[in-house]
C-alpha positions as CSV (number, residue, x, y, z in Angstrom):
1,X,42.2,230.7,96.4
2,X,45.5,231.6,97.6
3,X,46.0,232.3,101.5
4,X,46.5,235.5,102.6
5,X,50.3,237.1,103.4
6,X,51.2,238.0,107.0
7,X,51.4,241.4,107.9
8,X,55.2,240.4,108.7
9,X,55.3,238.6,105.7
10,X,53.9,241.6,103.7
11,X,56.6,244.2,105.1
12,X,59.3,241.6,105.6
13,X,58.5,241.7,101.3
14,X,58.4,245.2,100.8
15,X,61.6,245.5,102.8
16,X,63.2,243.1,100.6
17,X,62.5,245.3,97.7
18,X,63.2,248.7,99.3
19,X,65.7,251.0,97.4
20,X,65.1,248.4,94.1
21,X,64.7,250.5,91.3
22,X,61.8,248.4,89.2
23,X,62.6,246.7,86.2
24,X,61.2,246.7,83.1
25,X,60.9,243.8,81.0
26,X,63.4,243.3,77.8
27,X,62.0,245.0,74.4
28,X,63.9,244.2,71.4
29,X,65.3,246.5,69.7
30,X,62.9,247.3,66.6
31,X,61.0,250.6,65.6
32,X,58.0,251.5,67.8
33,X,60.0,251.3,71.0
34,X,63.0,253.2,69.7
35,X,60.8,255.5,68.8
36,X,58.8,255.9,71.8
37,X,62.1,256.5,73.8
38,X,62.8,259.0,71.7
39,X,59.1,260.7,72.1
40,X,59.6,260.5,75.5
41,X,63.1,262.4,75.4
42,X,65.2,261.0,78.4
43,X,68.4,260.8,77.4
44,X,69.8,257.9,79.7
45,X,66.9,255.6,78.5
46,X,68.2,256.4,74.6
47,X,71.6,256.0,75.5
48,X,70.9,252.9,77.2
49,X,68.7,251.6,74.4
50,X,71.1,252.4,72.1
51,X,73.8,250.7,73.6
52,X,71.9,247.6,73.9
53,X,70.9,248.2,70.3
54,X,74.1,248.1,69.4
55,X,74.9,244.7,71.0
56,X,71.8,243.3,69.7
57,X,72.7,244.2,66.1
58,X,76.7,242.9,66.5
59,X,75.4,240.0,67.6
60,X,72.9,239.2,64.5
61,X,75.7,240.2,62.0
62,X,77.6,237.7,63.6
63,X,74.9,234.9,63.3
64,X,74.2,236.2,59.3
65,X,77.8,235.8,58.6
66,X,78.0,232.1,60.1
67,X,74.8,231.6,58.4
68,X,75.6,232.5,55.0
69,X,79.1,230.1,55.5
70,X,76.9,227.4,55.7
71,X,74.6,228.5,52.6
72,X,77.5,228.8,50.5
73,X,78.8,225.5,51.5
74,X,75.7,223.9,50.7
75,X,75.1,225.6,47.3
76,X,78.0,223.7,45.8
């Protein structure tokens, strides 16, 4: 069982963190959570998902192109 925190240690902690916003975790950028953002209606969370959208889906038309290069080289 783990010990215990300080009192000191628990606010030197919580000081740490103070004026942090939290952090969510990364969600790729598929239906149900683009969705959902737009349920919920807040437009800097869709622009910001968008935007990461975005970059997400440059970034695997990059790796298809490279990746049919190599599938046509290898057809012959």
């Amino acid at each position: 069982m783990p010990a215990k925190k300080s009192k000191s240690a628990k606010k030197a902690a919580k000081k740490a963190g103070a004026g942090k916003r939290p952090t969510s975790p990364a969600v790729p950028p598929y239906g149900p959570p683009i969705r959902d953002a737009i349920a919920r209606g807040n437009l800097a969370e869709m622009k910001s998902l968008a935007a990461r959208t975005r970059k997400y889906v440059a970034e695997v038309e990059r790796a298809m192109k490279a990746l049919d290069g190599k599938i046509a080289k290898h057809k012959g």
